[in-house]
C-alpha positions, 0 to 999 in steps of 0.5 A: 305687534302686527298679528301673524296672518297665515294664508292658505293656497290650495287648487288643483295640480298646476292650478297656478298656486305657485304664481298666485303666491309668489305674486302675493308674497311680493306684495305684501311685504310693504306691509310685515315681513312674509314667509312663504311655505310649500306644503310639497316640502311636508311630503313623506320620505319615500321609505316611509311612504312605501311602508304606509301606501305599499308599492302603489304610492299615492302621492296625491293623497293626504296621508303622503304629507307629514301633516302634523309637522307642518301644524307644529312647524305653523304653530311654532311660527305663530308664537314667535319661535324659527323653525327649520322646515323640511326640504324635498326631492322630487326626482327620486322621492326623499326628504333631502338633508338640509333644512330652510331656516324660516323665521317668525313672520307677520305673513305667512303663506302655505300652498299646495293642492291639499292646504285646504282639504287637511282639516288641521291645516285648514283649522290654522288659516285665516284666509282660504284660497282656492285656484281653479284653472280647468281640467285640460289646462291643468293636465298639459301643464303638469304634463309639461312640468314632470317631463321638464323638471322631474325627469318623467316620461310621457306615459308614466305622467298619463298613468299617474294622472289617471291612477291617482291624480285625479281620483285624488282631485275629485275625492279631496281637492275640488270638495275643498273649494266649499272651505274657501273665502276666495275663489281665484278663476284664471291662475296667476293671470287675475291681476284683480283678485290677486289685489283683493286678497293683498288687500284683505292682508293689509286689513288684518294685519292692521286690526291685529296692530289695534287689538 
């Protein structure tokens, strides 16, 4: 049986982790079956982040995931159980009703600015990704994101960026980058590290066929 091999993306916001792992995902499943889980899902329903944060809710701090049930939910994957992994809603901040049914997979990815930066998470990783894509570019990207996709305005986005986001991003995520075994520069768009990491998959995944 193929080792389960669990992969973590991390990188700043808007980093391009999303098109990092969604490239990965599609290819790698010449070799196994994939998994692909976002951290994102794992955020704290907002009645109970306004108890723990009070009314300045820092959604880019660690404590706003629901990090041990993202362990469980790994750990459950990895000794061969399915799991019904939490889904979010950005828009209004609450953890929606319906669950995604995953699967016991021989890869799984996890992606989010934080994979890194939680040391239970991290401890469950066998390869470490970190995306580093420049400050200014990051920022017009979420701007564009949060206006588009979550209904913010300008102003809020600008507020929050300098209040948490990237206090956050100096505090947690850029220091994450020491725990990475790759370091992708451009994004989505480094078409050869990508390769390099599905390759270091390959090499896994067959060492664990052998073992």
């Amino acid at each position: 049986m193929k080792k389960t091999t669990i992969i973590g993306i991390a990188g700043g916001t808007a980093s391009g982790k999303t098109t990092i792992a969604n490239k990965v995902y599609e290819a790698s499943k010449p070799f196994g079956s994939v998994a692909y889980i976002k951290l994102d899902d794992y955020y704290k329903d907002l009645i109970v982040l306004e108890q723990e944060f009070g009314r300045t809710i820092n959604f880019d701090h660690p404590d706003a995931y629901d990090s041990q049930r993202l362990v469980d939910d790994l750990l459950k994957l990895n000794s061969g159980k399915t799991i019904y992994k939490p889904t979010y809603d950005f828009v209004t901040a609450r953890r929606l009703d319906n669950s995604e049914i995953i699967t016991p997979s021989n890869i799984i990815i996890v992606e989010g600015i934080m994979v890194l930066a939680i040391p239970i998470i991290r401890e469950l990783l066998d390869i470490k990704v970190y995306v580093e894509t420049p400050d200014d570019i990051r920022f017009i990207r979420r701007l564009e994101r949060d206006i588009e996709n979550r209904g913010r305005s300008v102003q809020s986005v600008i507020n929050q960026y300098l209040s948490t986001v990237r206090p956050m991003h100096i505090t947690f995520v850029e220091p994450s980058k020491a725990f990475a075994n790759i370091i992708i520069p451009e994004g989505g768009f480094n078409e050869v590290a990508i390769d390099v990491l599905v390759a270091r998959i390959q090499q896994l995944l067959q060492n664990g066929e052998n073992e």
